[in-house]
TIMI-2910 file (N, C-alpha, C, CB; in pm, 1 decimal, decimal comma, always signed):
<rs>
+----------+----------+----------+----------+----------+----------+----------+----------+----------+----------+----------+----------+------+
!      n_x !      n_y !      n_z !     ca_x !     ca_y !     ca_z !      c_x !      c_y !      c_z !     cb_x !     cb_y !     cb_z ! resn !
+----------+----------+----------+----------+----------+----------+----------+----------+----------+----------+----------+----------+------+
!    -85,9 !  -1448,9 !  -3589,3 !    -73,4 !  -1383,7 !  -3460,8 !    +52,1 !  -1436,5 !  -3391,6 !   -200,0 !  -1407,1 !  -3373,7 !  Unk !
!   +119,4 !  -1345,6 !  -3337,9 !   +275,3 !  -1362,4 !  -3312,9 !   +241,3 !  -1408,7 !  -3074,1 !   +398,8 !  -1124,9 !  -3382,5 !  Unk !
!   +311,3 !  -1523,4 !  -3054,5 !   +266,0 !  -1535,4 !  -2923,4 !   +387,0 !  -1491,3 !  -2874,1 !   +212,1 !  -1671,5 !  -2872,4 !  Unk !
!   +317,5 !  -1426,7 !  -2790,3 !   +409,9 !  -1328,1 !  -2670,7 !   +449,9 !  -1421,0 !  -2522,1 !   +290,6 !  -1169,7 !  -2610,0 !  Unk !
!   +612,8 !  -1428,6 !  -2492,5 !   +690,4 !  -1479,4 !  -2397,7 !   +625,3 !  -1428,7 !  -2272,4 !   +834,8 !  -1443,1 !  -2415,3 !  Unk !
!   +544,5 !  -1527,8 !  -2203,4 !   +522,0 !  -1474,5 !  -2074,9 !   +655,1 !  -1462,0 !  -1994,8 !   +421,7 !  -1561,0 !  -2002,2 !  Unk !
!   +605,2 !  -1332,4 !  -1903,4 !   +761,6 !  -1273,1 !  -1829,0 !   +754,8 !  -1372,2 !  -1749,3 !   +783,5 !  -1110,1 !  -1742,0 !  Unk !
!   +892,3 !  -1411,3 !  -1642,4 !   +915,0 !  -1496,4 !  -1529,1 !   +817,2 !  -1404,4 !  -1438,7 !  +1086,4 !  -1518,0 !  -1477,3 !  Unk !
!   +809,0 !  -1512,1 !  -1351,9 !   +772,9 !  -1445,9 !  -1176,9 !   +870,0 !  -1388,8 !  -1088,8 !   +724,2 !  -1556,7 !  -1075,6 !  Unk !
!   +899,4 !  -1258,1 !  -1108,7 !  +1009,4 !  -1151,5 !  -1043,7 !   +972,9 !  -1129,5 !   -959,9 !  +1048,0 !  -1035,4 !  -1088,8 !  Unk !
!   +996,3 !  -1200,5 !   -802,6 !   +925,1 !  -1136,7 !   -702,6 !  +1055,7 !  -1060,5 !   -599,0 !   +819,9 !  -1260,7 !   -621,8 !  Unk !
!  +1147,8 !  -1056,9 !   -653,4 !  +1294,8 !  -1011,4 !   -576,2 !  +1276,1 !   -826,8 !   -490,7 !  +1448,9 !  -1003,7 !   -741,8 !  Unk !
!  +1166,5 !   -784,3 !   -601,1 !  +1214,1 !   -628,2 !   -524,4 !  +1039,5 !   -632,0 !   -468,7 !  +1283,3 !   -444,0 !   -668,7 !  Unk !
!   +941,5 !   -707,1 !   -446,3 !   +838,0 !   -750,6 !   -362,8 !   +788,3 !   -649,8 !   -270,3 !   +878,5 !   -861,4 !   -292,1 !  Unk !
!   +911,1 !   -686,7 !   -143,3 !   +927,8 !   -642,9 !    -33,0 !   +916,9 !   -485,7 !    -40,7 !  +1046,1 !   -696,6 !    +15,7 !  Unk !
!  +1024,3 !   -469,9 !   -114,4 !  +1102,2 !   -297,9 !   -111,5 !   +988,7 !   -243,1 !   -188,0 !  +1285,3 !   -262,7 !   -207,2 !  Unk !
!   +902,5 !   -324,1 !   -278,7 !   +739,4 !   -223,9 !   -376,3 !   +653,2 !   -158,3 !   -251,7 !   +583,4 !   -369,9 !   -487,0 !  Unk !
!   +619,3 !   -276,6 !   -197,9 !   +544,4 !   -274,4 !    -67,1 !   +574,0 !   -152,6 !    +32,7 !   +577,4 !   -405,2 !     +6,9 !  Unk !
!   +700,5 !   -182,6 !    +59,1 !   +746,4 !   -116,3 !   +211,8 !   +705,5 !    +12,2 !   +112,5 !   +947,5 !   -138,3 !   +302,1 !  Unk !
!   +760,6 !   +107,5 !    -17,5 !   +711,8 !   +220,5 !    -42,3 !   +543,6 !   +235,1 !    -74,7 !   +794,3 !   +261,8 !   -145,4 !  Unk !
!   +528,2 !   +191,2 !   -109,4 !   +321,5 !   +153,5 !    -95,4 !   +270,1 !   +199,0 !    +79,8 !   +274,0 !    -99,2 !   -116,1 !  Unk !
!   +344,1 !   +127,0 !   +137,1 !   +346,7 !   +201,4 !   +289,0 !   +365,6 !   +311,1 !   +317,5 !   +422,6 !   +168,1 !   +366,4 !  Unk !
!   +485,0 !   +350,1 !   +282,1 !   +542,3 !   +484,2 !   +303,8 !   +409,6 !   +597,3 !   +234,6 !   +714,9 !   +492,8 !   +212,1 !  Unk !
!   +416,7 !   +547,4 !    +99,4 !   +334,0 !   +661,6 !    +45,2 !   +205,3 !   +662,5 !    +85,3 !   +329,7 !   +665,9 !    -92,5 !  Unk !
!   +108,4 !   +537,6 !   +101,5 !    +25,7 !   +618,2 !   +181,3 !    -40,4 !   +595,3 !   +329,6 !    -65,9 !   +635,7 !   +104,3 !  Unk !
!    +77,0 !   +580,7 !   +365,1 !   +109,1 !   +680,4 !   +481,5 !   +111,2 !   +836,5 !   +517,5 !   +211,2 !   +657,9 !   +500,1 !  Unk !
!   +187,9 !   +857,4 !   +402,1 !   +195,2 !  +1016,6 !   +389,0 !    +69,0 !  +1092,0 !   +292,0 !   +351,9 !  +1052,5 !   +313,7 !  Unk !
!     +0,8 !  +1005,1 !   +283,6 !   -155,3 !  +1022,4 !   +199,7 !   -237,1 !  +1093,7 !   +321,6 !   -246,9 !   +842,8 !   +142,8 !  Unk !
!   -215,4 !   +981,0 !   +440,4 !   -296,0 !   +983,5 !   +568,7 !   -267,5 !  +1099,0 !   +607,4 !   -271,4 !   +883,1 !   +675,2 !  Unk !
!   -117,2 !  +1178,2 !   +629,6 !   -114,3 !  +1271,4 !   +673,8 !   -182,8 !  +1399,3 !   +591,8 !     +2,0 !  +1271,4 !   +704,0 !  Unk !
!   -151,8 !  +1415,3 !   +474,6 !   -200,0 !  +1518,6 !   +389,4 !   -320,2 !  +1521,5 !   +433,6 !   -190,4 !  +1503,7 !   +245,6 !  Unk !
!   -414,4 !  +1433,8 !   +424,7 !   -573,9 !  +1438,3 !   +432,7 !   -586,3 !  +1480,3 !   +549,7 !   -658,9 !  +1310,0 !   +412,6 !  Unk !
!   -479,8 !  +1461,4 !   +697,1 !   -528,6 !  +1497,7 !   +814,7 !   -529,0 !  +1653,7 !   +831,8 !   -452,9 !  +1429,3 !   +916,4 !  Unk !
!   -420,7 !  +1702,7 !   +689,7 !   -397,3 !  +1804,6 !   +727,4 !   -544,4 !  +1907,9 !   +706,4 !   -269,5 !  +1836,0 !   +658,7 !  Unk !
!   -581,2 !  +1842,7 !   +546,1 !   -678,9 !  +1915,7 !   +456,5 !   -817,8 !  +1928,1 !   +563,4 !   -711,2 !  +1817,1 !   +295,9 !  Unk !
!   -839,2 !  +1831,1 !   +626,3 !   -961,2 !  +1794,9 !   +739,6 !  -1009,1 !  +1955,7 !   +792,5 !   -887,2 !  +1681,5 !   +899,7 !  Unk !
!   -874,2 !  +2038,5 !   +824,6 !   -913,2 !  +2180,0 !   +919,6 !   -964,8 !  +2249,1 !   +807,3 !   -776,6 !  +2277,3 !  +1007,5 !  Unk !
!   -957,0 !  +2250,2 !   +641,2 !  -1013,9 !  +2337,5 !   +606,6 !  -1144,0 !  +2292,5 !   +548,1 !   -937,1 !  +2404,6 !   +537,4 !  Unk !
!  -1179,1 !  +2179,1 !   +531,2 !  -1270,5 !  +2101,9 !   +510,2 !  -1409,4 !  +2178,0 !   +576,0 !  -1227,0 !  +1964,9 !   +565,7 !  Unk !
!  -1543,4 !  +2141,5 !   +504,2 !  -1705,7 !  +2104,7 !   +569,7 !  -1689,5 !  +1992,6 !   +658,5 !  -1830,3 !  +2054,3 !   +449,4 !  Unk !
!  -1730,8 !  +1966,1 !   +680,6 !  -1807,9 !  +1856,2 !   +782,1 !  -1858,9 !  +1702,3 !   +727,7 !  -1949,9 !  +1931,6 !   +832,6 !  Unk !
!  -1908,2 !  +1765,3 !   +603,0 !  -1910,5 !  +1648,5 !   +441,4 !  -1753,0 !  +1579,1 !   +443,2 !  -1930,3 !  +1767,9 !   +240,7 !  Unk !
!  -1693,2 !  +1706,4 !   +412,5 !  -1545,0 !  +1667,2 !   +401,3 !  -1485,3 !  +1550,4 !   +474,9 !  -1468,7 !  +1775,5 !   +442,3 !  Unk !
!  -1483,0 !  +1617,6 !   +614,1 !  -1423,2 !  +1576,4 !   +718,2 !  -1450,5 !  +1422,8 !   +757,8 !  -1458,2 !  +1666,4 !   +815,9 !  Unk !
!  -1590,6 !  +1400,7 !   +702,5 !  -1672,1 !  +1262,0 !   +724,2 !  -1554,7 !  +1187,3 !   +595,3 !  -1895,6 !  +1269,9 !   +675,9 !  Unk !
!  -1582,4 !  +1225,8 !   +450,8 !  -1516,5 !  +1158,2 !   +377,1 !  -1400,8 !  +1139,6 !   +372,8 !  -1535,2 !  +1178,0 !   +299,3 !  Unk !
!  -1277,0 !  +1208,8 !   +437,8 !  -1149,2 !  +1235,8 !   +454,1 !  -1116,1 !  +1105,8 !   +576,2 !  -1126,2 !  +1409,1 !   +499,4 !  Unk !
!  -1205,8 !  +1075,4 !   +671,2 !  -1195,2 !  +1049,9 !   +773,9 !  -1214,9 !   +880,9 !   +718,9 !  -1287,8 !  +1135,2 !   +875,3 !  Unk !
!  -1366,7 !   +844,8 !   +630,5 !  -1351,4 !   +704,1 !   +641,2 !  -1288,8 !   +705,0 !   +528,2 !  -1469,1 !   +609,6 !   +657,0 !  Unk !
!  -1214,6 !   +776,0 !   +454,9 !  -1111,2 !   +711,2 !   +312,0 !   -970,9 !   +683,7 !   +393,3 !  -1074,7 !   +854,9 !   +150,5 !  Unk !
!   -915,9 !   +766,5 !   +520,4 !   -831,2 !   +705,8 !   +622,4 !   -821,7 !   +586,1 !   +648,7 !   -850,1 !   +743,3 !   +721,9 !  Unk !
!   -946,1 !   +563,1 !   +707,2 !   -955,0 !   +432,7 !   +748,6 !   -961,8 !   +300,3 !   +643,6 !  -1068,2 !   +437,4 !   +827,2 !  Unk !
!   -969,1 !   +311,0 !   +545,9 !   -953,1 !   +269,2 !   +413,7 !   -815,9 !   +246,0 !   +423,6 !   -997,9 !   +364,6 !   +302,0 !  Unk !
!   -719,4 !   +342,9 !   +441,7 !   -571,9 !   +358,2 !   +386,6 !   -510,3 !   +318,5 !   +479,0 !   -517,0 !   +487,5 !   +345,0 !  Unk !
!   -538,1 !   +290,5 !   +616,4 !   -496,1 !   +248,4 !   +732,5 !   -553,8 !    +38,7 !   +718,1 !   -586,6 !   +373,3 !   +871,7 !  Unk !
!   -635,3 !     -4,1 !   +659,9 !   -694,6 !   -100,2 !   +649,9 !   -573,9 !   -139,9 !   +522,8 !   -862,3 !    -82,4 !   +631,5 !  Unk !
!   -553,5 !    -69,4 !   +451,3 !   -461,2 !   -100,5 !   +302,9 !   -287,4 !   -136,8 !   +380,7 !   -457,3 !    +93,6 !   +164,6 !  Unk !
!   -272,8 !    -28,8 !   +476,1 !   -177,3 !    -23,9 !   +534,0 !   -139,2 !   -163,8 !   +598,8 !   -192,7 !    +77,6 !   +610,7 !  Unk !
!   -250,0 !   -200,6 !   +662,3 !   -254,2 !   -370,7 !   +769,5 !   -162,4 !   -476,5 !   +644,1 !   -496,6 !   -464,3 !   +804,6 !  Unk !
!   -254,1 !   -485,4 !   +562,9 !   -282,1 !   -555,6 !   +433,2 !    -97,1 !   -593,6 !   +337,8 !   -408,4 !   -419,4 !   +329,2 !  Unk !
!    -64,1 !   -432,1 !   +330,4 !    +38,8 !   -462,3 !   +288,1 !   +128,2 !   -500,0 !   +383,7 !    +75,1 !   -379,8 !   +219,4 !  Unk !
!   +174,6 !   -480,3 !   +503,0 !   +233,5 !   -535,6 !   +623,1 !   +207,7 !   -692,6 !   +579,3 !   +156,9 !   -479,2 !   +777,3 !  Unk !
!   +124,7 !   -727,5 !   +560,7 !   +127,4 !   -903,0 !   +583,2 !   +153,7 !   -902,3 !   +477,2 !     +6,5 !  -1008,1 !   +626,3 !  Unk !
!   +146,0 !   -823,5 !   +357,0 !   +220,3 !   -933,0 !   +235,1 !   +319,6 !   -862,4 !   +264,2 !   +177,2 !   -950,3 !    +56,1 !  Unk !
!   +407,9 !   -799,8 !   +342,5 !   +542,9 !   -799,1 !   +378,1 !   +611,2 !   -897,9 !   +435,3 !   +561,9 !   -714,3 !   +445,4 !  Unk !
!   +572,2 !   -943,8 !   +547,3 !   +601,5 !  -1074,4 !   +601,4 !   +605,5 !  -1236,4 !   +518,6 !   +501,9 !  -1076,4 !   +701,7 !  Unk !
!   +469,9 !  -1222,0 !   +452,3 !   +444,9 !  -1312,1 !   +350,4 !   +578,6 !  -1319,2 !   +237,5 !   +303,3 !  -1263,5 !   +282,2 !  Unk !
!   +608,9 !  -1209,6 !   +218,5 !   +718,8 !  -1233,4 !   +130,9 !   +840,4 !  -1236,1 !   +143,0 !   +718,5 !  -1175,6 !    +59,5 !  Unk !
!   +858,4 !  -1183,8 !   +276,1 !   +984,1 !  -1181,8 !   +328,0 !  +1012,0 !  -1330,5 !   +364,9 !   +995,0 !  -1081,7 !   +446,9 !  Unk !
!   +938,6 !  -1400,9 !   +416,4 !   +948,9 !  -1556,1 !   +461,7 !   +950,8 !  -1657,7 !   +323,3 !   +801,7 !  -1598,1 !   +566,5 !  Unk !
!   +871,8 !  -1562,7 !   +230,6 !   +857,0 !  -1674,7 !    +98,6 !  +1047,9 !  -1671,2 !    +55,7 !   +714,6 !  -1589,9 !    -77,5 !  Unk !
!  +1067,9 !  -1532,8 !    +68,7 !  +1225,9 !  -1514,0 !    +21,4 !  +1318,9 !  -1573,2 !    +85,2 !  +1274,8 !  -1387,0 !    +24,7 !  Unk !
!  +1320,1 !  -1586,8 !   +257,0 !  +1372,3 !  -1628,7 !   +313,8 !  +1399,1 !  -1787,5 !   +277,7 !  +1326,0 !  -1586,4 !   +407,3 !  Unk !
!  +1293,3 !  -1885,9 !   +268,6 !  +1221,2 !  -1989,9 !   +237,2 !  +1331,4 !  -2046,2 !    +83,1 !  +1037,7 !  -1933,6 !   +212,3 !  Unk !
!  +1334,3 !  -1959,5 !     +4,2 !  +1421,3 !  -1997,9 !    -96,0 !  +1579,6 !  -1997,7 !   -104,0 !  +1383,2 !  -1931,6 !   -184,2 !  Unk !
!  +1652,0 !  -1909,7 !     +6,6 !  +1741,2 !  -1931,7 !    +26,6 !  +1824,4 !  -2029,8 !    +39,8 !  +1737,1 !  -1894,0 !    +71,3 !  Unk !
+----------+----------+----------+----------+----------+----------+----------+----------+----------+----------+----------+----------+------+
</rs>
């Protein structure tokens, strides 16, 4: 069995993964707000707490934005 080179720890484009992880769903949030008007009521319930899900994801990546921006800073 042939052992495989673990990769380095590349954390250089971190930040910039994140900030689009934001962006996109972000624009998740909007689509779903849109879909909501043609939605049941079922819908509208599930559309509504998977938001809040993506808005909770949203917090989340913000701090490992900071987190990494300071870890980067930190190595300078």
């Amino acid at each position: 069995m042939a052992w495989q080179k673990s990769n380095p720890d590349d954390r250089s484009d971190n930040v910039e993964k994140l900030q689009q992880l934001i962006q996109s769903t972000e624009e998740n949030i909007h689509k779903a707000e849109e879909a909501i008007a043609h939605g049941t009521a079922h819908d509208k319930a599930a559309i509504e707490a998977k938001n809040e899900r993506r808005r909770e994801s949203i917090q989340a990546f913000k701090s490992e934005v900071k987190d990494e921006a300071h870890q980067q800073h930190d190595l300078t």
